[in-house]
C-alpha positions in Angstrom: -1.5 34.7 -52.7 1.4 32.5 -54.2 0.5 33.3 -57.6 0.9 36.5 -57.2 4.4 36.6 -54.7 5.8 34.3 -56.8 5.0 36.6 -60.1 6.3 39.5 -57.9 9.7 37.6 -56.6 10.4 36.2 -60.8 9.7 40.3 -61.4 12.3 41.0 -58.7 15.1 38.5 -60.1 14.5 39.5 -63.6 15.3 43.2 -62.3 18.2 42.3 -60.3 20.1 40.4 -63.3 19.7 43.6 -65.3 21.6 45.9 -62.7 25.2 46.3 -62.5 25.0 45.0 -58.9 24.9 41.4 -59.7 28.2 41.3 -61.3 29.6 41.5 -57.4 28.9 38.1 -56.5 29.0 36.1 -60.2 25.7 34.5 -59.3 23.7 35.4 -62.3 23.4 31.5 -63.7 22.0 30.4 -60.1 19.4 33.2 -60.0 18.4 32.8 -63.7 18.1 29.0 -63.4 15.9 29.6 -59.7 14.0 32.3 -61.9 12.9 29.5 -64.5 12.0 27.0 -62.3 9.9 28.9 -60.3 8.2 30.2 -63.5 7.7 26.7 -64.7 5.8 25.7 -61.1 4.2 29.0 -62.0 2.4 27.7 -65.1 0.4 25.2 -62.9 -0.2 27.4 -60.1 -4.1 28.5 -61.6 -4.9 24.7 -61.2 -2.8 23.8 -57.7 -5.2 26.8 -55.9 -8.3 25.2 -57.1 -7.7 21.6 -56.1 -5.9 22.5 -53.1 -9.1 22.6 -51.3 -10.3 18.9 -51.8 -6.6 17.9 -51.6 -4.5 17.8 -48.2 -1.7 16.6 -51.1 -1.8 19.5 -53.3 -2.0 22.0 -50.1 1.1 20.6 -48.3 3.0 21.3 -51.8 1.5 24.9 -52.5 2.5 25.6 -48.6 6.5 24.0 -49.0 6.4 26.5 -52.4 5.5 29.1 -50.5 8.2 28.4 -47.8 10.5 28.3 -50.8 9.8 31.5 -52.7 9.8 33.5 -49.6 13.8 31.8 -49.0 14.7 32.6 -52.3 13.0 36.2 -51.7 15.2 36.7 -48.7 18.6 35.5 -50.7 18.0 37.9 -53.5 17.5 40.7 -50.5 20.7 39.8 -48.7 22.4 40.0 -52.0 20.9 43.4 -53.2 21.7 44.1 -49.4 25.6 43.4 -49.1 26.4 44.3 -52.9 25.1 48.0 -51.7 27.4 47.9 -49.0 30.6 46.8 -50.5 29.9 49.1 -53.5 30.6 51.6 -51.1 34.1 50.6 -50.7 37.0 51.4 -53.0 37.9 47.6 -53.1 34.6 46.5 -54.7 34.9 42.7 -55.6 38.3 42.9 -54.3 36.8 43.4 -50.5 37.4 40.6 -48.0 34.6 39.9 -46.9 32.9 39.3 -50.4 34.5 36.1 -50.3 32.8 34.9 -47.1 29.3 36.2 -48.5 29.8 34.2 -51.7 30.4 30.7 -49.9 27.6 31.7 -47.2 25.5 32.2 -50.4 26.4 29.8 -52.5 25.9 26.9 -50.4 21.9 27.9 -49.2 21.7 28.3 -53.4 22.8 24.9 -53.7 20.4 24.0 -51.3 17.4 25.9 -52.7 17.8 24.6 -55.9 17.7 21.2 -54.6 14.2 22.0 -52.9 13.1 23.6 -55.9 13.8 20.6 -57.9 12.4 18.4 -55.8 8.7 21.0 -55.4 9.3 21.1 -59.4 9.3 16.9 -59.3 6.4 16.4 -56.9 4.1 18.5 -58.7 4.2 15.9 -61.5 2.6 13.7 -59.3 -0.3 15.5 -59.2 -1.3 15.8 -63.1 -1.7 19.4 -62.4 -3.0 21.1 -65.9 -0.6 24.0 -67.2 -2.8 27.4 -68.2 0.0 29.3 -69.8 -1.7 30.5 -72.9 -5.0 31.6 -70.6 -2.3 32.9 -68.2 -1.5 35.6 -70.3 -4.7 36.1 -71.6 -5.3 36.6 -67.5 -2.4 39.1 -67.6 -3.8 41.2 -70.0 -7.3 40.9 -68.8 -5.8 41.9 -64.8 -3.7 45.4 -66.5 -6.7 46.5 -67.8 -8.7 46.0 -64.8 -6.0 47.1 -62.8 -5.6 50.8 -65.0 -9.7 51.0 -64.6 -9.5 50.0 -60.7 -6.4 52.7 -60.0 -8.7 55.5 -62.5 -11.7 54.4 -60.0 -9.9 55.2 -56.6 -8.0 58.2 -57.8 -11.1 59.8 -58.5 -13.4 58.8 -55.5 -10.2 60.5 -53.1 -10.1 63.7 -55.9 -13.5 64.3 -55.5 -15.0 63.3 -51.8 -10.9 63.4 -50.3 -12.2 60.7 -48.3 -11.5 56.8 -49.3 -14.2 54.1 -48.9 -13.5 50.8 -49.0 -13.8 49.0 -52.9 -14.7 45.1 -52.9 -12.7 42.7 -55.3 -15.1 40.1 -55.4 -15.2 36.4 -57.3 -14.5 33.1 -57.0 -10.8 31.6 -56.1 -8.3 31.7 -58.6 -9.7 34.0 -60.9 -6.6 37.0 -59.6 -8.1 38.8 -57.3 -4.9 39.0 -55.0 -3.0 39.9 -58.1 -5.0 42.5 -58.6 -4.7 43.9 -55.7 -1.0 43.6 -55.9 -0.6 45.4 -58.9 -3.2 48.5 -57.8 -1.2 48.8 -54.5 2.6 49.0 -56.6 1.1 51.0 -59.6 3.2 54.7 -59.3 -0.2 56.5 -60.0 -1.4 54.9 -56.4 1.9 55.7 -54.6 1.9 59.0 -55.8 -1.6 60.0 -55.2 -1.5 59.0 -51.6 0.5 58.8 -48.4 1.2 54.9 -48.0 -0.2 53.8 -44.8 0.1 50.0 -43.3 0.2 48.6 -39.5 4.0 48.7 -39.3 4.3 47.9 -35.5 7.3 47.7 -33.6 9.9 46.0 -35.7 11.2 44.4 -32.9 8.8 41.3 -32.8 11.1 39.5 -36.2 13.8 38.8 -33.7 12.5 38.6 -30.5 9.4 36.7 -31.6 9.9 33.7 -33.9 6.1 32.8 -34.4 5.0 35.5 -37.2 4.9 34.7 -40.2 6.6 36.6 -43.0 4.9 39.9 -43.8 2.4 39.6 -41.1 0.9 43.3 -40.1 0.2 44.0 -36.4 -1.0 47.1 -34.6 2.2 48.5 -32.5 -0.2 48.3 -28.9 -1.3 44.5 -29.6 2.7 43.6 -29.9 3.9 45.2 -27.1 1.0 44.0 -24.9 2.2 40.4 -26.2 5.8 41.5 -25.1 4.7 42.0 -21.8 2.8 38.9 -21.4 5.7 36.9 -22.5 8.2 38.4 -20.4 10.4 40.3 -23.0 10.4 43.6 -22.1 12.6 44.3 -19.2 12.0 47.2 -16.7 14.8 50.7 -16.6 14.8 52.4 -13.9 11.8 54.2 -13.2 10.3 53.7 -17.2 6.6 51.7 -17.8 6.9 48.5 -19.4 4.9 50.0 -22.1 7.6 52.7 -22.6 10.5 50.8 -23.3 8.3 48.8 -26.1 8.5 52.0 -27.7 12.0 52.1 -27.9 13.3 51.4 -31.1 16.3 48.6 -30.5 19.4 49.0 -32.3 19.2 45.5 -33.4 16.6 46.8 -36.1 20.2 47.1 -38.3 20.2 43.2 -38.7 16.7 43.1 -40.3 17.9 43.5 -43.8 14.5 42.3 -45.3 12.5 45.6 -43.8 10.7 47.3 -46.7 8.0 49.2 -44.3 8.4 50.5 -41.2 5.9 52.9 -38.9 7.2 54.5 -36.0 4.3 57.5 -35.7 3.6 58.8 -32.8 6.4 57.1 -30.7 7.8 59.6 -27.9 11.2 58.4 -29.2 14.1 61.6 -29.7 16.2 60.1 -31.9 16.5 56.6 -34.0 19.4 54.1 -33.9 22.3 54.3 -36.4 21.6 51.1 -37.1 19.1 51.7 -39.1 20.4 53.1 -41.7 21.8 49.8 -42.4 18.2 48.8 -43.8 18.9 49.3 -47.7 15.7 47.6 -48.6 13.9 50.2 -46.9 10.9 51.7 -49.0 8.8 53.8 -46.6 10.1 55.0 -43.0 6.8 56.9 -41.4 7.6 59.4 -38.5 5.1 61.3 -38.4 3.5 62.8 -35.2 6.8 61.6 -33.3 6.7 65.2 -31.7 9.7 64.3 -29.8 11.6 63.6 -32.4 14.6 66.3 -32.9 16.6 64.6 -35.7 17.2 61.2 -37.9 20.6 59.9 -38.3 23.7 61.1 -40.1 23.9 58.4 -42.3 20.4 58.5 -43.5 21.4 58.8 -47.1 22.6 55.9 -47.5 19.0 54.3 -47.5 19.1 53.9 -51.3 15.8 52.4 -51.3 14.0 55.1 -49.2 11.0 56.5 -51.5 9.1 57.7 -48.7 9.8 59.7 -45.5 7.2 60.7 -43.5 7.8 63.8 -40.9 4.8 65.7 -41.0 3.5 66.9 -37.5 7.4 66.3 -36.0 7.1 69.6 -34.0 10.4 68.9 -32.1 12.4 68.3 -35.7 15.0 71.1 -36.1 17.6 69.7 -38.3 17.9 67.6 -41.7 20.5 64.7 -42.0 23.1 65.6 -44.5 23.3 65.0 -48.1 19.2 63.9 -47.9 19.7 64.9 -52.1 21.7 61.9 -52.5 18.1 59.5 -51.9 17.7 59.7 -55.5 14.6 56.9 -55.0 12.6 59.5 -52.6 9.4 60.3 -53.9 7.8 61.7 -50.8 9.1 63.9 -48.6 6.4 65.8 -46.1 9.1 67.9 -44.1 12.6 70.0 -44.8 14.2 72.1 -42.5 16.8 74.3 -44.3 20.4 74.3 -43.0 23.1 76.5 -43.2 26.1 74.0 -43.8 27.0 72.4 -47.3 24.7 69.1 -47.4 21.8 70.5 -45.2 20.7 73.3 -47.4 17.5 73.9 -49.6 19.5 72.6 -52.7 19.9 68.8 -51.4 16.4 68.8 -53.0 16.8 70.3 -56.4 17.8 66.4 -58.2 14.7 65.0 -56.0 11.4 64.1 -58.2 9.3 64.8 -55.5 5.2 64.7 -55.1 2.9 65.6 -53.0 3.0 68.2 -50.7 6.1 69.6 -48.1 6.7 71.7 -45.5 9.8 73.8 -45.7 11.2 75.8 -42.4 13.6 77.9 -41.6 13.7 79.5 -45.0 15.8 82.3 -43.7 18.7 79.9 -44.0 18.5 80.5 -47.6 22.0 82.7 -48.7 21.1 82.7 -52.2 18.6 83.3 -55.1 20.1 80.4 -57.6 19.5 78.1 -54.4 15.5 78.8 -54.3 15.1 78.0 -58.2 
């Protein structure tokens, strides 16, 4: 699992340097040099996993570089996070509050890289072998497998529209969760079908402490844990179980969100606050029949590549300017408006796949805005 968050997060880095957002902040040293020496841990990784399970040693060190990555992980998404948002203003690197960030920053870098230094100088101790050459050999051997694997399930859902489940079995460390990875972020997979996870309620990140990172619950378990624990608190005449279904407006301070499932919530409408989440991948709303709108400022979820509405039978009107989600790749419902922003033509710059819905067609004033 390391292995392959770790490949994932040097990936991520590597992407980030290369955009025009890391200029902002001036920290493109610090990233590179967290970059190389997590990819020099990385070479020795293959061996750690194997000994780790006749060494207490070896485990406690995998376990503090996993603490560490996923740190790092959340620095780089606070940075991608708040260079979005000052972009946004006329002032740019100029802006206030981009000197507040940086020192906030810069000082949990500093103290990253100490902890990387010191994971980097432990590991020594271990006379862990390095695998680079048969790392890449590995690489190779995983993107074939990978291209045969996606060619497998594509094919099994084209022809019987129904998927079974499809076993990666072998020993440890051989890349089975790598290869899983990759299969599940190839585009072929994301466009072929409707990404589905156990979002849950995305409340539990604040209110509950005790999950880790990434952890996948069903929406019922989490608020029956809620209750147990005491944190859901009674309005008016509204069930316990109700009010877990609210969506809180805190949401806005969980900048790390990628996936979030709300379907089949009896919510009407969703917080502002969320469209504070620019990490945001996949938002999935459908069968929220009582769900009449999404908020104004929807389009500035820049990351957004996947809005589910299908079966929202209460949905009447579009947030404006939905054209401007230049990352959306799936889009399930429209409703046409008749104001500038709202109208059939917010989706003529969208590459969009799969199927959508359309309504109120009869919003449409002209041809050229059909084609």
């Amino acid at each position: 699992m390391a292995e392959a968050f770790l490949q994932i997060l040097i990936d991520n880095i590597t992407s980030f340097l290369e955009g025009e957002l890391s200029l902002l902040f001036g920290f493109e040293n610090e990233f590179e040099k967290i970059s190389s020496r997590f990819s020099t841990i990385q070479a020795v990784l293959e061996d750690a996993q194997m000994k780790q399970l006749k060494d207490k040693a070896i485990k406690n060190w995998l376990q503090k570089l996993h603490a560490a990555a996923y740190k790092a992980d959340d620095i780089l998404d606070e940075c991608k996070y708040e260079a979005t948002r000052l972009k946004q203003y006329r002032l740019g690197h100029c802006h206030p509050g981009i000197f507040t960030f940086c020192h906030k920053i810069g000082k949990r870098m500093k103290e990253m890289m100490e902890k990387l230094d010191a994971i980097a100088k432990e590991r020594t101790d271990f006379h862990l072998q390095e695998k680079i050459i048969e790392r890449q050999a590995a690489r190779w051997e995983t993107e074939t497998e990978e291209d045969e694997t996606v060619k497998i399930l594509i094919k099994k859902v084209s022809d019987a529209q129904q998927l079974s489940v499809l076993p990666i079995l072998g020993m440890g460390g051989l890349g089975k969760t790598t290869l899983a990875q990759m299969v599940f972020n190839d585009q072929r997979v994301t466009e072929h079908f409707h990404p589905k996870k156990c979002g849950g309620v995305p409340l539990a990140a604040k209110t509950l402490g005790v999950f880790p990172k990434d952890t996948e619950m069903e929406k019922e378990n989490l608020i029956s844990l809620w209750m147990s624990h005491g944190f859901l608190l009674s309005k008016g005449n509204l069930e316990l179980e109700y009010v877990g279904n609210e969506l809180p407006s805190s949401i806005g301070d969980l900048v790390h969100l990628r996936y979030v499932d709300l379907s089949g919530n009896a919510m009407r409408s969703l917080p502002k606050q969320l469209c504070k989440l620019q990490n945001l991948q996949t938002l999935d709303l459908h069968n929220c029949t009582s769900l009449c709108c999404l908020p104004k400022l929807t389009s500035k979820l820049g990351s957004l590549r996947n809005l589910l509405l299908d079966d929202c039978l209460g949905f009447t009107c579009m947030p404006p300017r939905i054209g401007s989600l230049t990352c959306l790749k799936t889009l399930s419902y429209f409703v046409v408006g008749k104001k500038k922003g709202y109208q059939l033509g917010e989706l003529r710059n969208l590459d969009l796949h799969g199927s959508i819905s359309i309504t109120h067609l009869e919003g449409v004033k002209k041809d050229t805005e059909a084609k």
